[in-house]
C-alpha positions as CSV (number, residue, x, y, z in Angstrom):
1,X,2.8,12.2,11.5
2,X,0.2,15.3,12.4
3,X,-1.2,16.2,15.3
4,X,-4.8,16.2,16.3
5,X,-6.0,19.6,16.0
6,X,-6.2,21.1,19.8
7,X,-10.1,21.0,19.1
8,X,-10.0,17.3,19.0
9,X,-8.7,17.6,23.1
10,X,-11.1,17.1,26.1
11,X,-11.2,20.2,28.2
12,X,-9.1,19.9,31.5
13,X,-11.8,20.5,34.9
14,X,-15.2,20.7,35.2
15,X,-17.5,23.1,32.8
16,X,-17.7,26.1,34.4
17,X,-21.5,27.0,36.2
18,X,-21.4,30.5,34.4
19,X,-24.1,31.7,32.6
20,X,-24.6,34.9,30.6
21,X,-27.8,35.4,32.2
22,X,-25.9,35.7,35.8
23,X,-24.6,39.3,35.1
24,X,-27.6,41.1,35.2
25,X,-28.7,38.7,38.1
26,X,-25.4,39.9,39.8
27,X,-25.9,43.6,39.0
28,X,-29.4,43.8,40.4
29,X,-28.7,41.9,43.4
30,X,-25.5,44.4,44.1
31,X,-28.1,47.0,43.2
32,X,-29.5,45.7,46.9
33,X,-26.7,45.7,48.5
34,X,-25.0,42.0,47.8
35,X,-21.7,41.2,48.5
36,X,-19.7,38.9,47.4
37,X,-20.4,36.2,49.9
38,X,-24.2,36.8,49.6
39,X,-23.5,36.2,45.1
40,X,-21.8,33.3,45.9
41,X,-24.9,32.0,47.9
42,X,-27.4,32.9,45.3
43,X,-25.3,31.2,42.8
44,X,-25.0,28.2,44.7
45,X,-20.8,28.5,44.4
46,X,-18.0,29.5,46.2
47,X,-16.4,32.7,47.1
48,X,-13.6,31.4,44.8
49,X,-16.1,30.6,41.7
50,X,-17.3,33.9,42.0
51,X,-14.0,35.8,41.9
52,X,-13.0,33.4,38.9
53,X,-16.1,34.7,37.0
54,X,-15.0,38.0,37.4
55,X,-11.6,37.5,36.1
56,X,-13.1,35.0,33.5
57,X,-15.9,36.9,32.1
58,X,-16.1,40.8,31.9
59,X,-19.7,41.4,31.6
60,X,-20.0,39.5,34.8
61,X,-17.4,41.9,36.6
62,X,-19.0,44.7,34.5
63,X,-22.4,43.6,36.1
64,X,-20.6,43.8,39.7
65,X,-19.3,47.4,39.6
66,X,-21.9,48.7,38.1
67,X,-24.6,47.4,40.5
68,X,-22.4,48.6,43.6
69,X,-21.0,52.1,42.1
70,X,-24.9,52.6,41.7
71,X,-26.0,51.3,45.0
72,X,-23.7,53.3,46.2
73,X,-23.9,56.4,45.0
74,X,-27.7,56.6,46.1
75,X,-27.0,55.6,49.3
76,X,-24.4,58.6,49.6
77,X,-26.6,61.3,48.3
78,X,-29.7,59.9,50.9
79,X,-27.1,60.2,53.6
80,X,-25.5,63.4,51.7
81,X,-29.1,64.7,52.1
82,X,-30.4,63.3,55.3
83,X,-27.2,65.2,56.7
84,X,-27.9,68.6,55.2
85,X,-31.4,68.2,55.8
86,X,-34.7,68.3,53.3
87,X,-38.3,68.6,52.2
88,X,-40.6,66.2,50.4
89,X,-44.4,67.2,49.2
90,X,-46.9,64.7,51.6
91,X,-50.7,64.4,51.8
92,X,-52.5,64.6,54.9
93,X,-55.8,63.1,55.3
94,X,-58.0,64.4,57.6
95,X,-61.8,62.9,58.1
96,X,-64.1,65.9,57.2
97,X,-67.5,64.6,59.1
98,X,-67.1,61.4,57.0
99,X,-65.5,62.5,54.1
100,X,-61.7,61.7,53.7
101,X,-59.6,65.7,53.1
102,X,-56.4,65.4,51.3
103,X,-54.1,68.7,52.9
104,X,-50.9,68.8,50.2
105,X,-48.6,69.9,52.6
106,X,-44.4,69.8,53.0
107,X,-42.7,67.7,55.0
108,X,-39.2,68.8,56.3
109,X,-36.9,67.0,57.9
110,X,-33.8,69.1,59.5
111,X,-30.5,68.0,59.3
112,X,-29.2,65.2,61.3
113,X,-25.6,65.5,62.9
114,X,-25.2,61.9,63.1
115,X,-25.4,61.7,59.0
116,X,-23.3,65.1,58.8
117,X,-20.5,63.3,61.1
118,X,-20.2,59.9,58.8
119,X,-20.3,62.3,55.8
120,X,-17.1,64.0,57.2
121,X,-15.5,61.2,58.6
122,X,-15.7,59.3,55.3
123,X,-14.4,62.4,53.4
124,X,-12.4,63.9,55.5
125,X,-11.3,61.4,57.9
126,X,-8.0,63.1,58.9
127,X,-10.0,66.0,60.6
128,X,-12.9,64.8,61.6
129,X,-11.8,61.1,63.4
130,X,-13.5,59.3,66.4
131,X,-10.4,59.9,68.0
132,X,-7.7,62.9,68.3
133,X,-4.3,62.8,68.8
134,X,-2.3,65.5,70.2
135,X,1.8,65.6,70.5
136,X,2.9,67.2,73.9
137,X,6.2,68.8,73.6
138,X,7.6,70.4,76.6
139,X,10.8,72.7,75.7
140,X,13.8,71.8,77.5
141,X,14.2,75.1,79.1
142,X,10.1,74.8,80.5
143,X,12.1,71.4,81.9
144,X,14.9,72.8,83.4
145,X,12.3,74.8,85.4
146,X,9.9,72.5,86.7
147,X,13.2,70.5,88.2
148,X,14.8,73.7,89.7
149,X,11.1,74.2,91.2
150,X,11.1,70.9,92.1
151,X,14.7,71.0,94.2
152,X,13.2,74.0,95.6
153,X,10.3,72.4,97.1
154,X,12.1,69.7,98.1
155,X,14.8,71.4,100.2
156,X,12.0,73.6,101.9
């Protein structure tokens, strides 16, 4: 006797939500900044459902590291600038006796040591930490000292 081609067999779960449409959704809203949690929202699923598209569908997970590697890198080189400092052309309107006067003119901003510190912290955390730490080593012989200066004071 054959067997029913696998065709023929109901699928085991519910259909999955996912839509084709939904990676480009993804990628724009990780273009603003989206995380997971916040897809998950928009999508109406769960955390979970979100991680299994990813895994399920590549143009989904595509979608999502393309969105945040670009997201990313223009947030870097605004701080990389901010932190460096920089110039921008800006038009300054004056009233000339009721006449509007457009000035081109540049605007410079100088560098900011806030931005210039999370730069170097982020890529070169070892040297440039919140926190430093120091080892104190005192030589045996400095040791030996301090007590014979000690006993010394001591017997006085």
């Amino acid at each position: 006797m054959a067997k029913k081609p696998a065709k023929d067999k109901p699928e085991r779960g519910r259909p999955s939500k996912y839509d084709p449409k939904y990676a480009e959704q993804a990628r724009k809203l990780c273009l603003l900044g989206a995380t997971d949690e916040e897809l998950a929202g928009f999508f109406d699923v769960s955390v979970a459902t979100i991680d299994n598209w990813k895994n399920a569908h590549a143009d989904f997970l595509g979608a999502l590291k393309a969105g945040k590697a670009q997201a990313d890198a223009e947030v870097a080189d605004k701080l990389y600038q901010r932190a460096l400092g920089y110039s921008h052309p800006e038009d300054k309107i004056f009233n000339d006796s009721g006449e509007p006067l457009i000035v081109p003119t540049t605007k410079h901003y100088p560098p900011d040591t806030a931005a210039a510190f999370i730069w170097l912290k982020n890529r070169q955390g070892a040297r440039w930490k919140d926190k430093q730490e120091f080892e104190h080593n005192i030589s045996d012989d400095l040791a030996a000292l301090l007590d014979a200066r000690r006993k010394k004071t001591d017997a006085s």
